[in-house]
N, C-alpha and C positions, 0 to 999 in steps of 0.2 A: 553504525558509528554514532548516530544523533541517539538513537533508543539507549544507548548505552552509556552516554555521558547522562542524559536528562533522567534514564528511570523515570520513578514515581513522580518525580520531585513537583510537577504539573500538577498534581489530583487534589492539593487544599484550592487551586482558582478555578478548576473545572467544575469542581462542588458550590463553591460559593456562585457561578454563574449559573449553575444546575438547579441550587436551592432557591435562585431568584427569579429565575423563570418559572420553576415547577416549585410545590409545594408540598407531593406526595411522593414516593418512592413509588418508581417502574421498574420492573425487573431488566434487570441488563441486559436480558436475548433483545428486550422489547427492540432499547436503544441502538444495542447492534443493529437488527433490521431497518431501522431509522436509516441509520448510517451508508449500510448498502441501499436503498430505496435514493439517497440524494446522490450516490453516487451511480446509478442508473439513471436519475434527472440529468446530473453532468455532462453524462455520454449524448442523452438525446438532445443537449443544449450545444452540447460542441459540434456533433454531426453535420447541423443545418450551418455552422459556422458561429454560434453567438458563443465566443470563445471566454471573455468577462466573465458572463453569466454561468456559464461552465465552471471557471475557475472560482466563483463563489459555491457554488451546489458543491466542488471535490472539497474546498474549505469546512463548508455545514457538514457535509461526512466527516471528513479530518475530526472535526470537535463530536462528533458521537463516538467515532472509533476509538477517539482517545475517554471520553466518559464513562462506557460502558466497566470498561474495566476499573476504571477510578471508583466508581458507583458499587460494584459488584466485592473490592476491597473493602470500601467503606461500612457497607451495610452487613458486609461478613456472609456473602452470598456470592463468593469465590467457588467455583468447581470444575471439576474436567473436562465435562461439558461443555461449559460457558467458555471455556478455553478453546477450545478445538471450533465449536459453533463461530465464533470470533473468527478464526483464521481460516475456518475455511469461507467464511461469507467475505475476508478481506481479499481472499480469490478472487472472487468473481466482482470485487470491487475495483480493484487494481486493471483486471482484464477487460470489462465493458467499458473504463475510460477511453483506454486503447484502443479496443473497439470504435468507438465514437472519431476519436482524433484518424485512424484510420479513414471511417467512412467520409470525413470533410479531407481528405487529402485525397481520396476516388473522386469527389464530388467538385474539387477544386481543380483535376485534369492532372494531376501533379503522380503519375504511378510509382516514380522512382521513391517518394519520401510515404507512399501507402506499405509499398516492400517493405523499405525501411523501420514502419512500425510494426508491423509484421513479423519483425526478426526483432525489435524491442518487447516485442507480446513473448516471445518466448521466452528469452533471460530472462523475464519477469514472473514465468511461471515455472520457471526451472530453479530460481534460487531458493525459494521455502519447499520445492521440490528435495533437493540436495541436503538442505538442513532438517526435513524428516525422516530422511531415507539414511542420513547419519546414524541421526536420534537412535531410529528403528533397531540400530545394530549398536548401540553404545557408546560413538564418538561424541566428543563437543562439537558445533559446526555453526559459529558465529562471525567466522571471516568473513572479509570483503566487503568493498566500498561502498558498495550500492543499494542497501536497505535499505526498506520501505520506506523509511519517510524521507530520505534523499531524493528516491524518484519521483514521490508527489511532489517536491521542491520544486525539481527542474521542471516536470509538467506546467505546476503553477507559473514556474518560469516563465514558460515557454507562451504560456496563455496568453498572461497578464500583457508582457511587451514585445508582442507577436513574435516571438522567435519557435514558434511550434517544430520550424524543421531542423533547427539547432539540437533544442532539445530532445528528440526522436533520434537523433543521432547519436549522442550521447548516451541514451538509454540503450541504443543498439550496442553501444561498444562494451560500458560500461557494468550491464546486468549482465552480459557473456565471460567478461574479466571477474568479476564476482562470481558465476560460479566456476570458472578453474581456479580462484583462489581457496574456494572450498572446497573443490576436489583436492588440490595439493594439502591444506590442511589436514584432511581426513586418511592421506596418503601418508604423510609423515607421521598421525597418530598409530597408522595401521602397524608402521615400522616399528616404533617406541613398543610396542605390545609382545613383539617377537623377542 
């Protein structure tokens, strides 16, 4: 929902803080890698409990995932690669936070809200799951509430003003209801075709 109103429309302030920082062009795999690497710092800052700090490392990723591509437009160094390389490093970006928030809720004595991420971990690898696996056969499959940057939200949420087990619950329901909204989608397209 958020990728879809915003678009592009982010990547003249991303550049402008890109070109203030840096001064030369990086190839935008580089910046990807960036990106997953702080949100790997994230995980092992949330793990031990230093949840703040966490929530700034998934921030610093947040502003590379969203650069690379912005960078990759701009300099006209868009390709299908750099596509796919992106989503799937936003994989295992999205799932070692989990990870993390997982391993401080085993470490916190708390199992019931571990499961809980546990079963958040999954709708969240099941929904770009669903919208490939669309793709693959020709449907559209952009439904549902719970796109990526909604769940960084609620995590961030959830960091920022200690409500970690709120938000774990919410991700649990929430990325499971997104993908049968994209199963029904892809069910009613399947219909239209006949």
């Amino acid at each position: 929902m958020i990728s879809i109103k915003i678009g592009h429309s982010l990547d003249p302030s991303l550049l402008k803080i890109y070109r203030f920082l840096c001064k030369r062009d990086i190839n935008p795999n580089i910046i990807t890698l960036l990106g997953v690497a702080f949100g790997f710092i994230a995980a092992i800052l949330i793990a031990p409990g230093y949840l703040l700090w966490g929530g700034i490392a998934i921030i610093i990723a947040g502003f590379f995932d969203l650069l690379d591509g912005a960078l990759a437009r701009s300099s006209g160094h868009v390709s299908r690669f750099g596509g796919f390389f992106d989503s799937v490093l936003d994989r295992y970006t999205d799932l070692v936070i989990l990870f993390g928030i997982f391993i401080y809720f085993i470490r916190s004595g708390s199992m019931l809200y571990s499961i809980i991420t546990f079963i958040a971990s999954i709708g969240t690898a099941i929904i770009p799951y669903a919208k490939a696996r669309a793709e693959a056969v020709s449907f559209s499959c952009n439904a549902g509430i719970m796109e990526r940057p909604e769940r960084i939200i609620i995590i961030l949420i959830g960091l920022f003003f200690n409500l970690l087990p709120y938000a774990v619950i919410i991700l649990a329901v929430f990325t499971h209801l997104t993908v049968i909204q994209r199963i029904l989608s892809v069910r009613s397209q399947s219909k239209v075709e006949k």
